[in-house]
C-alpha positions as CSV (number, residue, x, y, z in Angstrom):
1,X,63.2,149.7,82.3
2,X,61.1,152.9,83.0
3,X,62.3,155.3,85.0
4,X,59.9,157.1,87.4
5,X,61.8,159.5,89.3
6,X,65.7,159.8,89.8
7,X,68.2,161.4,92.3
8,X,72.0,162.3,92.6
9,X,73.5,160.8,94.9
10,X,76.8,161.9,96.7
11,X,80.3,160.7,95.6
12,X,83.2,159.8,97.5
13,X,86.0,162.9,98.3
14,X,89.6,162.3,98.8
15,X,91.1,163.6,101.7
16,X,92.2,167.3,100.2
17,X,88.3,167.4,98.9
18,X,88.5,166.7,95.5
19,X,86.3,164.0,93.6
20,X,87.2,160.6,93.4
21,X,85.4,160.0,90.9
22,X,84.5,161.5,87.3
23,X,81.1,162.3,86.7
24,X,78.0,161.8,88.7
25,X,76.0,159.2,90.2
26,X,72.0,159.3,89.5
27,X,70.2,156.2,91.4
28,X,67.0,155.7,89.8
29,X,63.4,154.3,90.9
30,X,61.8,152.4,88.4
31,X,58.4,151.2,87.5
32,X,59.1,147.7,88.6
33,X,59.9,148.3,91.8
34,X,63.5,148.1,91.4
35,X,66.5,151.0,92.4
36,X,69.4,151.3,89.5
37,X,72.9,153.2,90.5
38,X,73.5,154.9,86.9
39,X,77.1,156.7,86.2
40,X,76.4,160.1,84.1
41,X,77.3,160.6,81.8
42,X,77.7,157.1,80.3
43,X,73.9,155.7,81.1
44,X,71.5,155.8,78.2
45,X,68.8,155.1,80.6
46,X,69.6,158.4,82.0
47,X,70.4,160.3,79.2
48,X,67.5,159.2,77.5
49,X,65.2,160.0,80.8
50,X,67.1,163.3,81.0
51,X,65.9,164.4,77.7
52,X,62.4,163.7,78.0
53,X,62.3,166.8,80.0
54,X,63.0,165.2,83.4
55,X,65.3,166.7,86.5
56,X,67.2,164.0,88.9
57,X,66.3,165.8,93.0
58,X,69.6,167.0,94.3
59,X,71.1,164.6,96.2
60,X,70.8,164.3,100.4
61,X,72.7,165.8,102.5
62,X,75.7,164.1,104.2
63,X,74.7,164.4,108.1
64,X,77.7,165.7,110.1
65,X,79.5,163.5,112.5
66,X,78.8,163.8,116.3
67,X,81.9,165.2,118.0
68,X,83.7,162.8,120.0
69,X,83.7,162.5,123.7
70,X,87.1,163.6,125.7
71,X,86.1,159.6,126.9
72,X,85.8,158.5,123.2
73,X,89.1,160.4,122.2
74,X,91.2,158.6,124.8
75,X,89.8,155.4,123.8
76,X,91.0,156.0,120.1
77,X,94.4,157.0,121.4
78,X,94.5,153.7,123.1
79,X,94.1,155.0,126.6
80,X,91.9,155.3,129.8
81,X,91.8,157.8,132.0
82,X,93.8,155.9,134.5
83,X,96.6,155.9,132.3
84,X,96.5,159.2,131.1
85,X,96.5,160.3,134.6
86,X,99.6,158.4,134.9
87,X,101.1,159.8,132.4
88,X,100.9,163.8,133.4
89,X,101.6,162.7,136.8
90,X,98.4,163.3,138.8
């Protein structure tokens, strides 16, 4: 397999932030067309790519989610509008 470019790509956080996971993740495109998830340390493809001289791009950013309606919020909590009126009275 030759490996034409590569790039980090993010890894999962657990809920107080820290990694999940140990090491990095490189996904690389290769000459035959074909995209390869490496873990690094641990993939001589990699390692051997990295030390030809060659620099993985950073990896993309993570969008941000849209906020959620006050329509959206209500629906999560399992209620409509109806029944939250209900509920304070009005």
């Amino acid at each position: 397999m030759k490996i034409l470019s590569a790039q980090y790509i993010s890894t999962p956080k657990n809920i107080d932030g820290s990694s999940s996971f140990e090491g990095q993740l490189i996904i690389s495109y290769n000459e035959d067309g074909t995209v390869t998830t490496h873990r690094y340390p641990g993939s001589p493809e990699i390692e051997r790519w990295l030390e030809e001289g060659n620099t993985p791009l950073p990896p993309d950013p993570i969008p941000e989610p849209e906020p959620l309606t006050a329509q959206q919020k209500l629906e999560a909590a399992g209620l409509t509008v109806e029944e939250l009126k209900d509920l304070l009275g009005l």
